[in-house]
C-alpha positions in Angstrom: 18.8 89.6 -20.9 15.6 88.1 -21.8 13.3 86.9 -19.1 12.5 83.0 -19.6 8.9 82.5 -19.3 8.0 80.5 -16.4 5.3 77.7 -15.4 3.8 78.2 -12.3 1.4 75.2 -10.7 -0.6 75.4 -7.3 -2.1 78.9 -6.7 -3.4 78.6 -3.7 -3.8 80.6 0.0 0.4 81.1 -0.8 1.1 80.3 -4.6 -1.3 83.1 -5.9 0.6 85.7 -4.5 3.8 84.5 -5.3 2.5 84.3 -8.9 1.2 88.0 -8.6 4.8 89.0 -7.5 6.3 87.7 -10.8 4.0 88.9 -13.3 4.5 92.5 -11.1 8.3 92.2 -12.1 7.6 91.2 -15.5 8.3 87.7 -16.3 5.7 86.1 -18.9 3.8 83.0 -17.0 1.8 80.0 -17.4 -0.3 78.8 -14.9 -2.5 75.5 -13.6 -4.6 74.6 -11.0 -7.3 72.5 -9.9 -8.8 75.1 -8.8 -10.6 77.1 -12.0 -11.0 80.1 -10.2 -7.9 80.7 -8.7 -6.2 80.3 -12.2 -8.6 82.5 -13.6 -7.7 85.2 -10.8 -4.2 84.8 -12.1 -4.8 85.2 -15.6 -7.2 88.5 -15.1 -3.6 89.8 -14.7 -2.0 88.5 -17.7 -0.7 85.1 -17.3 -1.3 82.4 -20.0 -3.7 79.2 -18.9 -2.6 75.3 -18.9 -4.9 72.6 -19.2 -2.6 70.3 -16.7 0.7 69.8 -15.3 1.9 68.9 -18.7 0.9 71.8 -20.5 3.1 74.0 -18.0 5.8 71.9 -19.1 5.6 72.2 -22.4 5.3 75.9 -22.1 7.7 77.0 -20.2 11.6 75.5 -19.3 11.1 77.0 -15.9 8.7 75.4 -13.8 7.3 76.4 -9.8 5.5 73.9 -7.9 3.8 75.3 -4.9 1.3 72.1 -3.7 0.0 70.9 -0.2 2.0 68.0 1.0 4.3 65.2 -1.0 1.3 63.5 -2.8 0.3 66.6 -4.6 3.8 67.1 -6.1 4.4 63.4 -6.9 1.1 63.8 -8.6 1.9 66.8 -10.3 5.1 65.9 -11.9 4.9 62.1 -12.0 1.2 61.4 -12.4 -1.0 61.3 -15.6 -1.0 64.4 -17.3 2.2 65.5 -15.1 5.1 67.6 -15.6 7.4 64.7 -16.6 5.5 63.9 -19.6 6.4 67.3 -21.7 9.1 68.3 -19.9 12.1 69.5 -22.4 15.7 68.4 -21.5 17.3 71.4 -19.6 14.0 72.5 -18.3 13.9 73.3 -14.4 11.5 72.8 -11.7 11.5 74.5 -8.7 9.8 72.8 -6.1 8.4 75.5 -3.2 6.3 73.6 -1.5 7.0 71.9 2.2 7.2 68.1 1.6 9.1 65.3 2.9 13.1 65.6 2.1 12.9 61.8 0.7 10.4 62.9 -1.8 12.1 65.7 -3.1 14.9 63.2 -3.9 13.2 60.7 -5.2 11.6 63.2 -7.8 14.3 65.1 -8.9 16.2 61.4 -9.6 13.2 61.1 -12.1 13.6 64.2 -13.4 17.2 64.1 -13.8 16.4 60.8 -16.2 14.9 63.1 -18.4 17.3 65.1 -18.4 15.8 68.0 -16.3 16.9 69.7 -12.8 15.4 69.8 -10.1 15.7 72.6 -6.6 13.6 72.2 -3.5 13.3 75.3 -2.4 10.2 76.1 0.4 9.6 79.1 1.9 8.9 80.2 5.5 6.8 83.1 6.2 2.6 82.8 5.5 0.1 84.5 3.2 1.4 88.0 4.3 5.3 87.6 3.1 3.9 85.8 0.4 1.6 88.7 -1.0 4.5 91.4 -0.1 7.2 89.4 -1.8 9.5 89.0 1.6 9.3 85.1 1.8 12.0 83.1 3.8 13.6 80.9 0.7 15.6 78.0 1.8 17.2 76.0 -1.4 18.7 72.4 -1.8 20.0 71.0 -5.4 22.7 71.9 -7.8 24.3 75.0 -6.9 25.1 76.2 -10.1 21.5 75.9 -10.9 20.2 78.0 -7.7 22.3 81.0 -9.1 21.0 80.8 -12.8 17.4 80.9 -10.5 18.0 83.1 -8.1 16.6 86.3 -9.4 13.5 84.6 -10.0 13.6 83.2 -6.1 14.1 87.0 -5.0 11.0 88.2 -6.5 9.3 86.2 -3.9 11.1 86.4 -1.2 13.6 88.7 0.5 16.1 85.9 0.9 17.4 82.9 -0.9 19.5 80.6 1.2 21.4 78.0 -0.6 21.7 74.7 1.8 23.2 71.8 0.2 22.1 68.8 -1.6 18.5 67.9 -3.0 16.2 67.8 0.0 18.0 70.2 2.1 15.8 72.2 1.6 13.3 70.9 2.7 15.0 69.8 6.0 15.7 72.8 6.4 12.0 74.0 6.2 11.6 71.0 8.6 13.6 72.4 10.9 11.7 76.1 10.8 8.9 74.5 11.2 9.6 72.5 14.4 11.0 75.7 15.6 7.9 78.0 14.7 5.3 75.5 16.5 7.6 75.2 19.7 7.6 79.1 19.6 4.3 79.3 19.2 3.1 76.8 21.8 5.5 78.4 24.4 3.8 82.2 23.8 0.4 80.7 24.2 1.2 78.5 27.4 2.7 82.0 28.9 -0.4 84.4 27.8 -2.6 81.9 29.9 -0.3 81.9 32.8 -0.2 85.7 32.4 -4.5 85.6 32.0 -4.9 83.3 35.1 -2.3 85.4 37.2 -4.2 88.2 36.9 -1.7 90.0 34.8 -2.8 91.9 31.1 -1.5 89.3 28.5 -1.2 92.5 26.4 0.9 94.0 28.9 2.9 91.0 29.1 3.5 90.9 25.5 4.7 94.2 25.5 7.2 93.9 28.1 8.6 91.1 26.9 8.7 91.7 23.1 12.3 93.7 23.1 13.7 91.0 25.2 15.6 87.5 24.8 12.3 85.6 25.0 11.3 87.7 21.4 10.5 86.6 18.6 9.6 87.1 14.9 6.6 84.2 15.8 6.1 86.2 18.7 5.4 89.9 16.9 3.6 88.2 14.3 1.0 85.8 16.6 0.9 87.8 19.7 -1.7 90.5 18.4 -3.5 87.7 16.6 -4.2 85.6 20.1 -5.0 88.9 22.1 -7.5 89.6 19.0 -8.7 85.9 18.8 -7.8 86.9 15.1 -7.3 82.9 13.9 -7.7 83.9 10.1 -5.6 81.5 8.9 -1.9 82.7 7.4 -0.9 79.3 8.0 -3.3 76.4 8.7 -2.7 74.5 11.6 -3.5 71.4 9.2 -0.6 72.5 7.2 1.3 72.6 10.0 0.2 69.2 11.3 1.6 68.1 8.0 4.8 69.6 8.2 5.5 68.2 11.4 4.6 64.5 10.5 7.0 65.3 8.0 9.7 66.4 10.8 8.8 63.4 12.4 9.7 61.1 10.0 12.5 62.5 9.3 14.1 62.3 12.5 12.6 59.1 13.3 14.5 57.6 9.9 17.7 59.2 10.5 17.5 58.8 15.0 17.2 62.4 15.4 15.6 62.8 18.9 12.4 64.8 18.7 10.3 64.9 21.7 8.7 68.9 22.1 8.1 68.5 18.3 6.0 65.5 19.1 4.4 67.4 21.6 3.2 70.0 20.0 2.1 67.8 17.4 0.1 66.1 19.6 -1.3 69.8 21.0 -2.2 70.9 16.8 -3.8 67.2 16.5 -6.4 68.1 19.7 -7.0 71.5 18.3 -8.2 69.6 14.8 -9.8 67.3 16.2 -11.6 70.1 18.2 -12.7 71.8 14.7 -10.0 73.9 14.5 -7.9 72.6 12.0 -8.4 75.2 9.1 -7.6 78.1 12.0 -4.4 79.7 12.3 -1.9 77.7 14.2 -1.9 81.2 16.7 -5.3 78.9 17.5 -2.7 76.8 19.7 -3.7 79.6 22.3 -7.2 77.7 22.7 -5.5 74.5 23.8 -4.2 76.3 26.8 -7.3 78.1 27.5 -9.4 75.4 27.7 -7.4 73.9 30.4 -6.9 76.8 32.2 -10.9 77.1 32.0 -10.0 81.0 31.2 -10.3 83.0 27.8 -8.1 85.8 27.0 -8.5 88.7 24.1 -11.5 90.2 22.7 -13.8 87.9 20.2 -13.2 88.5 16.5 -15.4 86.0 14.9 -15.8 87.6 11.4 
């Protein structure tokens, strides 16, 4: 069966890679983004340029979105110049970005008028599953339309989890993400305690790792703290983001939230402090600088 040539819009720190990973299998793609260079990056390696959002549209019946937050996706399919204005009845948009469940609905409902489908469909798993192609899919929308799109999904990611409805999958992503920070926060609370006990955090780590308290979050940010490696895989912006997302969420539907909100509040203090474009394994510093201890070697490059 022919491959349908796909659209692909946002290609940044995540969406380049995933872009990489389809032209790799072989799909023929148009791309767009704000950002000139990272296009052009993208189209060294054979992909077709679009002036806008509306040119993907036009080109292509399948469409990814991978954007910051719920204004950049409103923006890119309902603003001026947007997706909606060329999109062809039948066309598809696949929505991989992490944004606010109420969005995604409210977007696919104006895509659906056009007579166009709609999955929200973010992934879990930073720059690094991004560039190998192992991403963490999670998918809300028609289910008839997630398995006509799921070979496409799989050359991203290693798994493609249908959830439910429109916006599912995004709560779904909300959910992750609540559970990633708390993880996180947790393993850099316990490294200090280990630091100012006089115990090896290393040491710690590795006793621990093959135990109940381990953790995918924990084998991926672990070496980055004890390195004071804070190269961003995922921002700690971003992540600020996705939990105002979670926090609206439960706040509309009377979900209780209260360690989410805490480690909001931690991620806030850490931006605020300049840290904000630093990987959210930064949440080590929070601790540290109340502890008044610093653990790991300095890796500043």
């Amino acid at each position: 069966m022919e491959k349908k040539k796909i659209g692909f819009i946002g290609l940044g720190i995540m969406g380049r890679p995933m872009a990489k990973n389809l032209l790799k299998a072989g799909y023929e793609l148009v791309v767009y983004d704000i950002d000139k260079a990272a296009a052009d990056e993208v189209a060294a390696l054979g992909a077709a340029l679009a002036c806008d959002s509306a040119g993907v549209a036009e080109a292509a019946e399948i469409i990814v979105t991978m954007l910051p937050n719920s204004p950049h996706v409103t923006q890119a399919v309902c603003g001026k110049n947007g997706i909606i204005e060329k999109i062809r009845p039948g066309s598809v948009v696949i929505d991989m970005s992490s944004i606010a469940p109420a969005v995604s609905r409210e977007i696919a409902g104006k895509l659906r008028a056009k007579g166009a489908e709609m999955l929200d469909a973010p992934v879990s798993g930073g720059e690094p599953k991004a560039v190998d192609g192992t991403l963490a899919i999670m998918v809300g929308g028609d289910e008839k339309i997630f398995e006509e799109t799921k070979d496409i999904l799989l050359v991203m990611g290693s798994s493609a989890t249908y959830v439910g409805e429109i916006g599912s999958g995004n709560v779904t992503k909300l959910a992750n993400q609540m559970i990633v920070a708390l993880n996180i926060a947790a393993l850099g609370e316990a490294l200090v305690l280990a630091a100012k006990s006089g115990v090896n955090p290393e040491n710690v780590f590795n006793a621990i790792k093959g135990g109940l308290a381990g953790s995918a979050a924990m084998n991926a940010k672990a070496p980055m703290m004890l390195e004071r490696n804070f190269k961003p895989g995922f921002r700690i912006e971003l992540h600020i983001k996705d939990l105002i997302n979670a926090m609206d969420t439960a706040h509309e539907n009377g979900s209780p939230a209260p360690l989410s909100a805490a480690a909001l509040e931690i991620l806030q203090s850490l931006k605020t402090n300049g840290s904000g474009a630093e990987d959210h394994s930064a949440i080590l510093k929070y601790y540290e600088r109340l502890a008044d201890i610093q653990i790991g070697e300095r890796n500043d490059d």
